[in-house]
C-alpha positions in Angstrom: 93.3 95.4 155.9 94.1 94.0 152.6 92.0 91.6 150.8 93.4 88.2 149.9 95.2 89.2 146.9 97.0 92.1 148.4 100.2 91.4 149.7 100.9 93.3 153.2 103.1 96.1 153.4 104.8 96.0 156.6 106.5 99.3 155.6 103.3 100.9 155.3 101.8 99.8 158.3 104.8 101.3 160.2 105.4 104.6 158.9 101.4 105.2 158.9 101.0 103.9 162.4 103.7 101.9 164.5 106.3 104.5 163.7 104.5 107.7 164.7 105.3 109.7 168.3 102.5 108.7 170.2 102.7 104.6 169.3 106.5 105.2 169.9 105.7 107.0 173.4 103.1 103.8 174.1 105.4 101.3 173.3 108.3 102.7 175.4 105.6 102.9 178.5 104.7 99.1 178.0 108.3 98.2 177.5 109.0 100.0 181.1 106.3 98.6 183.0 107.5 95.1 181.7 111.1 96.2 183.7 109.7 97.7 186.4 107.7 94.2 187.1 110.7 92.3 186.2 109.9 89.8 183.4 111.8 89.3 181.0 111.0 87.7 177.0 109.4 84.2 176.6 108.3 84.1 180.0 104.5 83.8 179.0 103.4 87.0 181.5 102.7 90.5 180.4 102.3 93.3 182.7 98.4 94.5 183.2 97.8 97.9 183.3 94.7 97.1 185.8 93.4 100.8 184.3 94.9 100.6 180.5 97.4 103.3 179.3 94.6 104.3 176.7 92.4 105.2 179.0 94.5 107.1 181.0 96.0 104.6 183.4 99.9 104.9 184.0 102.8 102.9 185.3 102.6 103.7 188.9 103.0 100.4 191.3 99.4 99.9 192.0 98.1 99.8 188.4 100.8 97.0 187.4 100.5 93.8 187.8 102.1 90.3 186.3 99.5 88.1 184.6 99.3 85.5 181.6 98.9 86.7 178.3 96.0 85.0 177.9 94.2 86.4 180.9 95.5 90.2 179.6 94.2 89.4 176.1 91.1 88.6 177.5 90.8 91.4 179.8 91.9 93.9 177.0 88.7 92.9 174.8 86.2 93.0 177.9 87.3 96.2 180.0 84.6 98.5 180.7 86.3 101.1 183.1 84.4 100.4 186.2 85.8 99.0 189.2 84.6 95.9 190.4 83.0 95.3 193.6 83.8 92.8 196.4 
């Protein structure tokens, strides 16, 4: 992170990490799930990986769903891996 002097360098930030294979490969699997559930830009949704693609989830119909961004933001800092119980 640079400190408040530093001016950011976008151009580092994406060679060093949004430009290499496996962000590519990540990016291109949220980008498909977004199709496969059928929203489109500005909508306000984002497609939940209920298990998230880092931790081995995929983009198989029954761990995709359509929710707010704000639910998946929340859900993204709070996800512990175990399923919840009814």
């Amino acid at each position: 992170m640079p400190t408040p002097k530093e001016k950011r360098n976008y151009r580092r930030e994406y060679d060093e990490y949004h430009g290499t294979g496996e962000q590519k490969k990540n990016r291109a699997k949220r980008n498909g799930a977004r199709k496969k559930l059928g929203l489109k830009k500005g909508d306000g949704m984002e497609a939940d990986h209920k298990r998230p693609l880092s931790r081995g989830g995929g983009n198989g119909d029954g761990n995709l769903r359509p929710v707010k961004r704000s639910t998946n933001r929340r859900k993204a800092a709070t996800w512990s891996g175990r399923k919840r119980r009814r």
